[in-house]
C-alpha positions as CSV (number, residue, x, y, z in Angstrom):
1,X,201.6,216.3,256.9
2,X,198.8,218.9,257.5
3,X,195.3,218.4,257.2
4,X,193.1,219.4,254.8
5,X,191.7,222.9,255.8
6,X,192.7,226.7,256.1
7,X,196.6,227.6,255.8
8,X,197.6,230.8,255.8
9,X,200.9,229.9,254.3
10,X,199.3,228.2,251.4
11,X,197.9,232.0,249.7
12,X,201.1,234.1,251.3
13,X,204.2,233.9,248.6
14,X,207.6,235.5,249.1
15,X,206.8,238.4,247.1
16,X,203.9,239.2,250.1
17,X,206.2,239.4,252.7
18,X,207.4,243.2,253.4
19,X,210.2,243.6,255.9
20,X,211.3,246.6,257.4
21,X,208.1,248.6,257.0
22,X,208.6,252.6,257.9
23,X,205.7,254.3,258.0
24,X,204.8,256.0,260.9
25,X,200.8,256.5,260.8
26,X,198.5,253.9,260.1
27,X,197.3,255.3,256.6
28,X,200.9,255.3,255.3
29,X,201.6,251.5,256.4
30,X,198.8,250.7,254.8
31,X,199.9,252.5,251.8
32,X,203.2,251.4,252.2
33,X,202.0,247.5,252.1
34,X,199.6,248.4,249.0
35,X,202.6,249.9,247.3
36,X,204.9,247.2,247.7
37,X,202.8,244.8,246.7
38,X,201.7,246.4,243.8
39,X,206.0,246.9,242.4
40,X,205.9,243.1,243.8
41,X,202.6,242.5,241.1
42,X,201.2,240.9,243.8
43,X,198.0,243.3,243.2
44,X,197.0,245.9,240.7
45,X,194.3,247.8,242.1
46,X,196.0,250.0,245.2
47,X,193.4,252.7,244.9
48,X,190.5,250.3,246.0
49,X,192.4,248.3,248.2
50,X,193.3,251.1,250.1
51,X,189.5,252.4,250.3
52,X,188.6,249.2,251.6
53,X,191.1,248.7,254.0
54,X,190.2,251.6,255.4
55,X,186.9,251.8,255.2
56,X,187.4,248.5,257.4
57,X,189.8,250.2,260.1
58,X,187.6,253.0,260.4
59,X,185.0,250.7,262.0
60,X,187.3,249.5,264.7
61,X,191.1,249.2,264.7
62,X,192.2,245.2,263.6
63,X,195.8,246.2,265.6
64,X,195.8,243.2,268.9
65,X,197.6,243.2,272.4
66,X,200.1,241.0,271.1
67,X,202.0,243.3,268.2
68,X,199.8,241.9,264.9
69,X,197.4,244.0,263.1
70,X,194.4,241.7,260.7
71,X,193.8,244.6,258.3
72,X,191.3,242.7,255.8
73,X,188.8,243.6,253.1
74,X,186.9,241.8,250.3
75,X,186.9,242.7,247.0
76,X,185.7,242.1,244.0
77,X,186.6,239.5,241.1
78,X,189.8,238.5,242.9
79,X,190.3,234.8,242.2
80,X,191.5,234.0,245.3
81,X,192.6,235.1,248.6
82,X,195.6,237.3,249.0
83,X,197.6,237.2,252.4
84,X,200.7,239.6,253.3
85,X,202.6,239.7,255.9
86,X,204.7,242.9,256.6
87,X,206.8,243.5,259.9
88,X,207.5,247.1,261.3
89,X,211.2,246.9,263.6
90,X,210.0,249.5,266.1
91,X,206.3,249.4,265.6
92,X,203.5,251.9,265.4
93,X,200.7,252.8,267.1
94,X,197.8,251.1,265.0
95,X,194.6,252.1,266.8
96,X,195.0,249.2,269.6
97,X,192.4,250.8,272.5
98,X,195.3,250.4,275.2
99,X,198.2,251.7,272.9
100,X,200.0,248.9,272.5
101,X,202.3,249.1,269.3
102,X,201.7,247.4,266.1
103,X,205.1,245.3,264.5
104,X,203.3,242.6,262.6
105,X,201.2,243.1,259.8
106,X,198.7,240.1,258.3
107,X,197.4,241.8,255.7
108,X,194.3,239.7,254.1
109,X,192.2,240.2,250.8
110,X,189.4,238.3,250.0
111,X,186.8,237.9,247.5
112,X,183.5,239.7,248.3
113,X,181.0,236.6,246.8
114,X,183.0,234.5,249.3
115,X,183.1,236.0,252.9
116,X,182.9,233.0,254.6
117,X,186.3,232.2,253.6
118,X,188.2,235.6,254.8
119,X,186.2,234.9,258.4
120,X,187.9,231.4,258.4
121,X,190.8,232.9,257.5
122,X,190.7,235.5,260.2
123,X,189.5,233.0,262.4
124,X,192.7,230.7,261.3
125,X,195.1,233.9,261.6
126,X,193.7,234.6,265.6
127,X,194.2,230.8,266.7
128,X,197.7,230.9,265.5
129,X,198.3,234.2,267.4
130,X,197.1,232.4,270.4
131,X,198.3,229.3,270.5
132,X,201.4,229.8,268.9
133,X,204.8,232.0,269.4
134,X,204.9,233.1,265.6
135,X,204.4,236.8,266.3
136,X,207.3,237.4,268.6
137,X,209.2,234.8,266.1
138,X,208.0,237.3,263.0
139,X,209.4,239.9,265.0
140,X,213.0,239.2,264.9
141,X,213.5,237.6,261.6
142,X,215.2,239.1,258.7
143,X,214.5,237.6,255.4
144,X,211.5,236.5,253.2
145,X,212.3,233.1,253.8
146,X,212.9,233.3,257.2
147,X,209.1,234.7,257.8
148,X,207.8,231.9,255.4
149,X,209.6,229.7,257.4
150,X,208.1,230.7,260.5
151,X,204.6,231.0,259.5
152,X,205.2,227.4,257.9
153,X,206.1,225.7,261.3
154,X,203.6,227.9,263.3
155,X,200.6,226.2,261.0
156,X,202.8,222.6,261.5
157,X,201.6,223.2,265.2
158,X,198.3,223.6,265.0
159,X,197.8,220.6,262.6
C-alpha cells in the first residue's frame, strides 16, 4: 500500500505513454510528444506547450547521464498535473553536456499558480531515477501497459 504523497503514476494514464518516438532533434521530439498527446486528447493547447517547453530547455538541457530527459513547464488553468512518458529505441542527443543520448522521456506539465507541486514532482521523478532501475526497465518494454507497469512497481519501491 503506498503512502500518501507524490506518485508519478497516479497523473500518467495509458494514453500518455508514447512508444517508439522518431524524431531525431530535440524540437521535433518535443513536437512529436505534443502531437501525440494532443490525437491522444490528452492536451489541447500544443502551440503553448511547445513555447514553454522550450522556453524551459533553452535555459539548460533537462536530458540526464542516465538516458531520461524532465522536459517540464507550467501553465496556465490546467487542473491538474499532466505527466507523459515517451521512449525513443535508439535515442537522441538531447542537450546532455557530455553527449550522452536521450531514450526516456518524462514529460511534465504543471499548473503555473502551483509550482511547488511540479518541483515535488521533479524532485519525485529524480529519486526514482536514482534509486531505482525503472529507466533501463522503460527502455526495453514494448506496450503501454508494460511501461505503466513499470513505473507502478518502481514507485512500490520507494514507498
Amino acid at each position: 500500500m503506498k503512502k500518501p504523497g507524490i506518485y508519478l503514476d497516479k497523473y500518467l494514464s495509458l494514453k500518455a505513454i508514447l512508444l517508439n518516438l522518431q524524431a531525431s532533434t530535440k524540437p521535433a521530439l518535443l513536437q512529436e510528444m505534443i502531437d501525440k498527446l494532443v490525437n491522444n486528447k490528452v492536451i489541447v493547447n500544443n502551440k503553448l506547450i511547445f513555447q514553454e517547453l522550450w522556453r524551459r530547455e533553452e535555459l539548460g538541457s533537462t536530458a540526464l547521464a542516465e538516458g531520461i530527459a524532465l522536459p517540464h513547464a507550467l501553465l496556465p488553468d490546467l487542473s491538474r498535473p499532466i505527466i507523459a512518458l515517451g521512449v525513443h529505441s535508439r535515442g537522441i542527443d538531447f542537450g546532455h553536456p557530455e553527449g550522452h543520448l536521450t531514450y526516456v522521456f518524462l514529460l511534465i506539465l504543471g499548473n503555473k499558480d502551483d509550482p511547488g507541486l511540479q518541483l515535488r514532482l521533479l524532485a519525485h521523478a529524480c529519486r526514482l531515477i536514482k534509486e531505482t532501475d525503472f529507466v533501463n526497465q522503460l527502455k526495453q518494454v514494448s506496450t503501454p501497459q508494460e511501461a505503466l507497469r513499470v513505473v507502478e512497481e518502481a514507485e512500490r519501491k520507494l514507498a
